[in-house]
C-alpha positions as CSV (number, residue, x, y, z in Angstrom):
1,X,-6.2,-13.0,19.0
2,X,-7.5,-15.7,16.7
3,X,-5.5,-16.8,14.4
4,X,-6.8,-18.9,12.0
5,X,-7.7,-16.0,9.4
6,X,-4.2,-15.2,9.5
7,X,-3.6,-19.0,8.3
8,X,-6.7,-18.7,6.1
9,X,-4.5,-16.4,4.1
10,X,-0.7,-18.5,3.9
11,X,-2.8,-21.7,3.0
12,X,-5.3,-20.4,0.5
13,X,-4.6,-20.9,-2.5
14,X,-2.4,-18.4,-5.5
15,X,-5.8,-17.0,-7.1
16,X,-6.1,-14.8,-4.6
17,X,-3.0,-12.9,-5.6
18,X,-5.2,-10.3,-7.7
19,X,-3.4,-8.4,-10.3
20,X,-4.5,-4.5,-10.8
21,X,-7.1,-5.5,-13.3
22,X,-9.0,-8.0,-11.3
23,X,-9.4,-5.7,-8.2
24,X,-10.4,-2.9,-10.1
25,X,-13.0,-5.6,-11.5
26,X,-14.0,-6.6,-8.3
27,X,-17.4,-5.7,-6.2
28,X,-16.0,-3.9,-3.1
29,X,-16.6,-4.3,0.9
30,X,-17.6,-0.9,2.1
31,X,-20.2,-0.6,5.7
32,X,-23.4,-1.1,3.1
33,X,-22.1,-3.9,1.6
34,X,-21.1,-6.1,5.0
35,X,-24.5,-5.5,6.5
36,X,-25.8,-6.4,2.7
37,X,-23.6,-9.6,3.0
38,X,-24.7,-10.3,6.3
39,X,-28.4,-10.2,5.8
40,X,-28.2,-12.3,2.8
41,X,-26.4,-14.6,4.8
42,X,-29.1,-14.9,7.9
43,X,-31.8,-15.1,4.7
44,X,-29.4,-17.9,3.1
45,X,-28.9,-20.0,7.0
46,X,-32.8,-19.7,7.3
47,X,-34.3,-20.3,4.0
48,X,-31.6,-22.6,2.5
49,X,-34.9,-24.5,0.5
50,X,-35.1,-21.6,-2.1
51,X,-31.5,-21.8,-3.2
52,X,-30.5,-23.2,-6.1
53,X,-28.6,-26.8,-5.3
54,X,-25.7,-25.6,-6.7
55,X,-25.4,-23.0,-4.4
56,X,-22.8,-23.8,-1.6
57,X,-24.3,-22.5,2.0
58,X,-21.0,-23.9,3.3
59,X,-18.7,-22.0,1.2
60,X,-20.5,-18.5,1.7
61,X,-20.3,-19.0,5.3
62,X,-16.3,-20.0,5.0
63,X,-16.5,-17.3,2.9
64,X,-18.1,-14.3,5.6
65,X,-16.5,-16.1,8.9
66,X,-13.0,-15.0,7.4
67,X,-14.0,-11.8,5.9
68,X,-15.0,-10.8,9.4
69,X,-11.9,-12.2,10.9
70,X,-10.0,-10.5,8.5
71,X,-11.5,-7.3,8.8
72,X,-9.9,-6.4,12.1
73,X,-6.8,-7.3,11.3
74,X,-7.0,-5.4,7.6
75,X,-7.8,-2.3,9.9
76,X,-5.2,-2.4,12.1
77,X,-2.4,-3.0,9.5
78,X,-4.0,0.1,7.2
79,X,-3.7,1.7,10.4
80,X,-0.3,0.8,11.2
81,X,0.1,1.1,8.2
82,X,-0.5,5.2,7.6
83,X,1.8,5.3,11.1
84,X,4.9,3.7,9.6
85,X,4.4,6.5,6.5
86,X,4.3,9.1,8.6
87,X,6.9,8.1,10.4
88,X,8.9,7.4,7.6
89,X,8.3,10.6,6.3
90,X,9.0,12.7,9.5
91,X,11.8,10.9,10.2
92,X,13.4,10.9,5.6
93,X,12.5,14.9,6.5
94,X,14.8,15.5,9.7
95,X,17.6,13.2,8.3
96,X,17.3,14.8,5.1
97,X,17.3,18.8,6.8
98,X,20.8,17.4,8.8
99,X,22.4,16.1,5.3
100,X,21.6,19.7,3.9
101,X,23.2,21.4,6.6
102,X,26.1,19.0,6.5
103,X,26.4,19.8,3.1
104,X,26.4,23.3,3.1
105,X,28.8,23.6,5.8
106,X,31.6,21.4,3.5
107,X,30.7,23.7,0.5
108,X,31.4,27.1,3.2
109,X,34.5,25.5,4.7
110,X,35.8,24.2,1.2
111,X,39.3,24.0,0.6
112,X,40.7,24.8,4.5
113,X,38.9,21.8,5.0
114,X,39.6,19.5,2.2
115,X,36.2,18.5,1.7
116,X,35.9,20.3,-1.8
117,X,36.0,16.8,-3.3
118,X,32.9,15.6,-1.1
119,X,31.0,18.5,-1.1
120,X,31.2,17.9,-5.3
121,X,30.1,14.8,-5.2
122,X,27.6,15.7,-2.5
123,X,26.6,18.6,-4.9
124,X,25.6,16.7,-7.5
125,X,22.1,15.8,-6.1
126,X,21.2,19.0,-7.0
127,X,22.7,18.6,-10.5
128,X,20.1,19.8,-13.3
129,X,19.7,18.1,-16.0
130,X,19.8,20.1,-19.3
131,X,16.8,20.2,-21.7
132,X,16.4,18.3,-24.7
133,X,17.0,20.5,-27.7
134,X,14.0,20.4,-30.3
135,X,14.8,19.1,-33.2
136,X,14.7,21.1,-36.3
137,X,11.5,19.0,-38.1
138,X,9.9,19.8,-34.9
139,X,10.1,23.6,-35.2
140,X,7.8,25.6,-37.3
């Protein structure tokens, strides 16, 4: 596996750290826009007369070589991504199903077991908390 896109990233510099307004702001890479991106790019390596000069050939290029290094690896970590979730959540349910039982077998054996006290403290997950009483300028 090649690397350097990987290194692209830990050397480039802090304005790529986007904040939630800027990526909603930006233009996003779907299937469309890459073979958009790379057609303007073969136009851009064979025509480079009819840019403007301040265009930067060089940059764009930089710019597409590690977008389609990155790519990959961006597909493989949303992939592995979805896989650690799941198996997060699998795994949060079954612990969370054997904590239940264990809790409901303190609260049946209770007192002959001394674990009143923990099954109390256990209990208090599932404490409710009470509603805020409207206020009397609020009633009608």
């Amino acid at each position: 596996m090649d690397k350097s896109p990987l290194i692209a990233i830990r050397c480039s510099p802090s304005d790529r750290i986007l904040t939630p307004e800027q990526r909603k702001s930006l233009p996003k890479m779907g299937d469309k826009s890459q073979a958009f991106m790379n057609k303007a790019l073969e136009v851009a390596t064979q025509n480079p007369d009819f840019l403007p000069r301040s265009f930067d050939l060089e940059e764009m290029k930089r710019d597409v070589e590690l977008f389609q290094g990155l790519y990959p690896v961006f597909l493989s970590l949303t992939q592995l991504q979805e896989l650690v979730d799941d198996t997060v959540m699998a795994v949060g349910s079954d612990a969370y199903a054997a904590a239940l039982v264990v809790y409901n077998f303190a609260k049946a054996s209770g007192k002959s077991s001394g674990l009143d006290a923990v099954a109390d403290e256990m209990g208090k997950r599932f404490a409710r908390k009470s509603r805020k009483v409207q206020t009397e300028g609020a009633m009608v």
